[in-house]
C-alpha positions in Angstrom: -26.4 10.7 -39.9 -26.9 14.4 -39.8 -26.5 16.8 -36.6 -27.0 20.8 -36.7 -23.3 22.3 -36.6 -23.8 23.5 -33.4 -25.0 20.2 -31.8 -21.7 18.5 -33.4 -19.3 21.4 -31.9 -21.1 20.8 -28.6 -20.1 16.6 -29.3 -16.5 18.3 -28.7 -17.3 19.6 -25.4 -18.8 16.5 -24.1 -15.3 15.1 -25.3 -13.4 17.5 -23.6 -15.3 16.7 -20.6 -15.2 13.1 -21.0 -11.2 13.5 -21.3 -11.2 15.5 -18.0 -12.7 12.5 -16.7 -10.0 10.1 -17.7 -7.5 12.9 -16.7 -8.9 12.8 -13.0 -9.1 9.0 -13.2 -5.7 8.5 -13.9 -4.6 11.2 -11.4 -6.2 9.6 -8.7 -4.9 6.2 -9.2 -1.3 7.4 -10.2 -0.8 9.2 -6.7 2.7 9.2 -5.5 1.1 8.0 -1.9 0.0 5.0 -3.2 3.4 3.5 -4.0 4.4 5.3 -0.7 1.9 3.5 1.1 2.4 0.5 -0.4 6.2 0.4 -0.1 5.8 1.5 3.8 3.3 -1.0 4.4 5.6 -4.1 3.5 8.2 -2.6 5.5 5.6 -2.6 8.2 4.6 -6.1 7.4 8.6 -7.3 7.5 9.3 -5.2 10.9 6.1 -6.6 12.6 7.4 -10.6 11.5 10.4 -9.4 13.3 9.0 -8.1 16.1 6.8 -10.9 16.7 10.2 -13.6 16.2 11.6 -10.7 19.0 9.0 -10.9 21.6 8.7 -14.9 20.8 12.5 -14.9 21.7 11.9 -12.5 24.8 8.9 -14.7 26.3 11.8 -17.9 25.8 13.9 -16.6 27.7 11.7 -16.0 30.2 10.7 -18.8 30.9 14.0 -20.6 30.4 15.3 -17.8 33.1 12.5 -18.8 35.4 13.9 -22.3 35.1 16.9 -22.1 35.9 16.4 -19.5 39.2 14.0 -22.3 40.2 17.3 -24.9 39.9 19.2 -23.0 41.5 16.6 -21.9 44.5 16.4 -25.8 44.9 19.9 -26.5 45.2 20.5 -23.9 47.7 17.3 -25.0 49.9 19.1 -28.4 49.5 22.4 -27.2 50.7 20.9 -24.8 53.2 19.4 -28.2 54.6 22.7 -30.3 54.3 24.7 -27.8 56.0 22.5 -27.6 58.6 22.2 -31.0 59.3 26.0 -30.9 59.1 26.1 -27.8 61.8 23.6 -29.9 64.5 26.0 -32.8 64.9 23.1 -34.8 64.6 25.3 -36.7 62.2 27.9 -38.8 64.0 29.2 -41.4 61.4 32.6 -40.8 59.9 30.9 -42.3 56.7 27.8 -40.5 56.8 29.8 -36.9 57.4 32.0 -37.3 54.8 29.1 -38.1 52.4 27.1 -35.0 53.7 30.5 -32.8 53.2 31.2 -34.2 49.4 27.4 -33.4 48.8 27.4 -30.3 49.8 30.3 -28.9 47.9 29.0 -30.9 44.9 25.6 -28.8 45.3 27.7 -25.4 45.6 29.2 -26.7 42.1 26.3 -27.6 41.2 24.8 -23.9 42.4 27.7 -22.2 40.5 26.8 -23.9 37.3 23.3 -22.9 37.2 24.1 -19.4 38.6 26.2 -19.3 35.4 23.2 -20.3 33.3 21.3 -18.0 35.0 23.1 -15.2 33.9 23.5 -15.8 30.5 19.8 -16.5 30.2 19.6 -13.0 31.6 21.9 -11.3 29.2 20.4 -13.1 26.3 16.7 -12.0 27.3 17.9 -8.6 28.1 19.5 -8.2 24.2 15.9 -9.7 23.4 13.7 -7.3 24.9 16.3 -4.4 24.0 15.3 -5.7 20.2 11.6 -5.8 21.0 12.2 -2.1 21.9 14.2 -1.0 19.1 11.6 -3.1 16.3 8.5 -1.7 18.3 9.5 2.0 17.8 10.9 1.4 14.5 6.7 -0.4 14.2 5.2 3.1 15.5 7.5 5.0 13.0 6.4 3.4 10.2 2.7 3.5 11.1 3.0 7.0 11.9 4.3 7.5 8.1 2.0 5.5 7.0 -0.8 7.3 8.2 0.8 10.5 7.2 1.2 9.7 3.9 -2.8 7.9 3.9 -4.1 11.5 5.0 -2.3 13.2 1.8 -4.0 10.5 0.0 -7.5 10.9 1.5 -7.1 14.7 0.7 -6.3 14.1 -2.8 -8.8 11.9 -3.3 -11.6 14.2 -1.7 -10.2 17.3 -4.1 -10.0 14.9 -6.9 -13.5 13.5 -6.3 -14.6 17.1 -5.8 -13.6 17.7 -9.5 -14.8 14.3 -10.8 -18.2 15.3 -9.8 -18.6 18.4 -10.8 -17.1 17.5 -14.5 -19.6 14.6 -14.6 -22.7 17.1 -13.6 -21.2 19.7 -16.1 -20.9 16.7 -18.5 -24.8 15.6 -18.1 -25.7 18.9 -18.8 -23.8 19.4 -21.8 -24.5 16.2 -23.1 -28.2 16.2 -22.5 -28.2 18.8 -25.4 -26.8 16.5 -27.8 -29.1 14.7 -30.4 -30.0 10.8 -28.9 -28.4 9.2 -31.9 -25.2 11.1 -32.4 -24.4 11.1 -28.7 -25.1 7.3 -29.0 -22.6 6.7 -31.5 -19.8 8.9 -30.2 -20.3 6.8 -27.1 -19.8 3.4 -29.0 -17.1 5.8 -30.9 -15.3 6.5 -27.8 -15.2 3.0 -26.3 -13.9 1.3 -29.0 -10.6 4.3 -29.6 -9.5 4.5 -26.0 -11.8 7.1 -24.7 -11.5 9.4 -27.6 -15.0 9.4 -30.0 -15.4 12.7 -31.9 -12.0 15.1 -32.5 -12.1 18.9 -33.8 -10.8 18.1 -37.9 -8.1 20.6 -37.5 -5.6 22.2 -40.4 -6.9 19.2 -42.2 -5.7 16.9 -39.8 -7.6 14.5 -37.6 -7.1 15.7 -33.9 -8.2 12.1 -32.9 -5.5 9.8 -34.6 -3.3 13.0 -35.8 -3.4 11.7 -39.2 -3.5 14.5 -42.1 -6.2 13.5 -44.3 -5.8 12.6 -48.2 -6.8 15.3 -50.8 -9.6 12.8 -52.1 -11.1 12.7 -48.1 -11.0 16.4 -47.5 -12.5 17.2 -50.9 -15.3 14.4 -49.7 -15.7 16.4 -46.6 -15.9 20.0 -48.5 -18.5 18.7 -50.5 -20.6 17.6 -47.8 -23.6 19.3 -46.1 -22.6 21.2 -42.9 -25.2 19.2 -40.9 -23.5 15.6 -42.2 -22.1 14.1 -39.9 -18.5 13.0 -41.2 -15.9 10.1 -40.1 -11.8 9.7 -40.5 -11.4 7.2 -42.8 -8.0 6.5 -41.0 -9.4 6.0 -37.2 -13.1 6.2 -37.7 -13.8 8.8 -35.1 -16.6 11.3 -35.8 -15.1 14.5 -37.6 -16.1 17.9 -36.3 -15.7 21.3 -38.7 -14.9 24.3 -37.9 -13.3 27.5 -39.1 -10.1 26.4 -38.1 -10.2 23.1 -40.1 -8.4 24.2 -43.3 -11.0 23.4 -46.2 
C-alpha cells in the first residue's frame, strides 16, 4: 500500500486523537465517585434493612402495648364493678362476700401484673422508636452523601463528555483527510493491538510496541519509497517516518 507522506503523518494525528478518546473513556469510568457511590449506596442498602427490622419492631410493640392497656382497662372495669357491688351491700351472703373480696384482690394482682407488662412494653417500644430515629437520620445522611458525591459525578461526566465530543468532531475531520484504504487498515490495525494502529518510527524504535528494530528492518525501511506504507515486523502496526526516525 502506498500513502503520500503527509497523509501517513496525518494517520498519527488521527491516532493521537483516537488515544484521547480512550484516555477520556477510561477517565470517565475510573471516577473516584463511582466507588464512592457504590460503597455509600450498600451502606444505604444495610442501614435501610435495619431501619425497616426497627420500625417492624416499633409497630410490635405497639400493638403488643395496646394489648396489654386493653387487659389491664378490663380488669379495672371488672374490679371497678366488684367493688361496687361490694360497696351496695347488695351482697348479703358470708359465702358470696368473701368470694367477691378474694376476687377483687386477685384482680388488683392481676392489674399489677399487667401494669408491669405494660411498662416494659413501653420501655422496649420507646428504645425501638429511639432506634428508628437514630437509623433514619443516619438514612438521610447517607443519601445526602450520596447525592453529593452523584452531582461531582454528573459534572465530570458533562466536562468529560464535553471533551469526548469535541475530540470525536476534531477526529472526523482529521480523519476524513486520510486515504479510504489506509485509514481502513489502521482501523483493523488498531482493533486488533489494543487501540493503538499506526506509531511515529522513532530513533529507530517502534513507538507502538517500543521495540528497536533490527539493522536488516531499518535498512528495508531506508530503502523504501517515501509514499510506501511500512509495517513493524515485531507488532505489525503501520510505521510512520519522519525526521526524527533515525535512518
Amino acid at each position: 500500500m502506498n500513502a503520500a507522506p503527509a497523509d501517513q503523518i496525518r494517520l498519527l494525528d488521527v491516532q493521537a486523537l483516537d488515544v484521547r478518546l480512550q484516555q477520556l473513556a477510561h477517565k470517565r469510568k475510573s471516577l473516584p465517585e463511582h466507588a464512592e457511590i457504590d460503597s455509600l449506596t450498600k451502606d444505604l442498602t444495610q442501614l435501610r434493612d435495619l431501619l425497616v427490622a426497627a420500625q417492624t419492631e416499633e409497630s410490635d410493640c405497639a400493638r403488643e402495648q395496646t394489648k396489654a392497656e386493653q387487659d389491664v382497662d378490663q380488669v379495672r372495669q371488672r374490679a371497678a364493678r366488684d367493688q361496687q357491688r361490694l360497696d351496695s351491700g347488695a351482697v348479703t351472703s358470708p359465702k358470696d362476700l368473701s368470694n367477691l373480696q378474694h376476687e377483687i384482690v386477685s384482680l388488683a394482682k392481676r392489674q399489677g401484673d399487667l401494669e408491669e407488662v405494660v411498662l416494659e412494653v413501653m420501655e422496649r417500644r420507646e428504645a425501638a422508636q429511639e432506634r428508628v430515629n437514630e437509623l433514619t437520620e443516619r438514612v438521610a445522611s447517607v443519601q445526602a452523601k450520596i447525592d453529593d458525591a452523584t452531582g461531582r459525578r454528573d459534572a465530570a461526566f458533562e466536562e468529560i463528555d464535553g471533551e469526548v465530543a469535541s475530540v470525536t468532531k476534531e477526529r472526523e475531520v482529521v480523519a476524513a483527510s486520510v486515504p479510504e484504504d489506509l485509514l481502513k487498515l489502521y482501523d483493523k490495525l488498531r482493533g486488533q493491538q489494543g487501540g493503538v494502529g499506526a506509531a511515529k518510527l522513532y530513533a529507530r524504535t517502534c513507538q507502538g510496541c517500543r521495540q528497536e528494530l533490527a539493522i536488516t528492518e531499518l535498512n528495508e525501511i531506508r530503502s523504501a519509497p517515501r509514499d510506501k506504507v511500512v509495517r513493524c515486523e515485531n507488532c505489525g502496526r503501520i510505521l510512520v517516518r519522519t525526521a526524527e526516525s533515525g535512518i
